[in-house]
C-alpha positions, 0 to 999 in steps of 0.5 A: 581252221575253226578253233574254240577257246577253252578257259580253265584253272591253270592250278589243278594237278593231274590226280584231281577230278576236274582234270579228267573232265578238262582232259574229256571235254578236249577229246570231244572237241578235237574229236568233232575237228575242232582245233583248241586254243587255251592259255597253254599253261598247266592245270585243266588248259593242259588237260584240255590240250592233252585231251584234244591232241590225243584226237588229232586237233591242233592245240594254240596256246596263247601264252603271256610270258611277261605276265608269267616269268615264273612259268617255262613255257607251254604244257607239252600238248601245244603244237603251237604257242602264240605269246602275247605282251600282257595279259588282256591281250591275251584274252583278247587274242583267244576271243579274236580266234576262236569261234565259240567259248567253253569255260570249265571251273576255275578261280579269278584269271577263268571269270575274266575270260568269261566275262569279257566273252559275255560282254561281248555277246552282250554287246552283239546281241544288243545290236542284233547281231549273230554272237560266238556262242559261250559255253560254261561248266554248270558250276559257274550257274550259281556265280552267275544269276539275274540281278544288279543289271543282268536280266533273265534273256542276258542269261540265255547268252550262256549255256551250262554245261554239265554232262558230255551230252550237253556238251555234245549239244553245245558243239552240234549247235556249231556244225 
């Protein structure tokens, strides 16, 4: 089963623009036969699912109960809920699993799980190694820019993502 991790806000209802997007870029994953693996919970990880399972893909949803007491359970597109004991286990579970990253706009939970892909990346390419490949929505370019310690090729780890047709390349890159 060949997964990708898809990262997102887990706040943004259903009337809101992003969830569309979230919800289209799962269609175009599930469509390609990809199987997705999100947080589970609501906002775009349920668009995402949403729009993936209406293509047939399987949809993992790596949970954190403890962390999320208040929360009941998976978005109703999971097929199947992998719960995790805190929440770095679970990112680490979602990075464990999936073969490539995509991150759509998000708030503090969504930069994690990039940044933890990245350093990962990071840390592959150092060491000449092939690294899973990390796509973000284009809003995340202006978060993300050379300085401090990160160089321009740190930056080529990444591709922004705006449109379906970037998209779409990101995931050919995969085969």
């Amino acid at each position: 089963m060949r997964v990708i991790a898809v990262f997102g806000s887990s706040k943004l209802p259903p009337d809101h623009p992003d969830y569309a997007l979230a919800k289209r870029w799962g269609e175009l994953i599930g469509a390609r036969g990809f199987a997705v693996a999100s947080g589970g919970y609501d906002g775009l990880m349920e668009a995402v699912s949403a729009g993936a399972r209406k293509k047939g893909a399987l949809v993992l949803g790596v949970t954190a109960p403890p962390v999320f007491p208040h929360r009941d359970g998976p978005n109703p597109h999971v097929d199947l809920e992998l719960p995790s004991p805190s929440l770095l286990s679970r990112i680490e579970r979602m990075l464990d699993l999936a073969e490539a990253f995509l991150a759509l706009p998000g708030g503090i939970g969504t930069w994690t799980e990039i940044m933890a892909a990245w350093n990962l990346a990071y840390i592959r390419w150092l060491q000449g190694r092939a690294y899973k490949p990390l796509g973000l929505h284009a809003r995340w370019k202006s978060l993300i820019r050379p300085g401090l310690e990160v160089a321009p090729e740190h930056l080529d780890l990444l591709q922004f993502i705006a449109t379906e047709a970037e998209l779409s390349s990101f995931l050919d890159r995969l085969g």
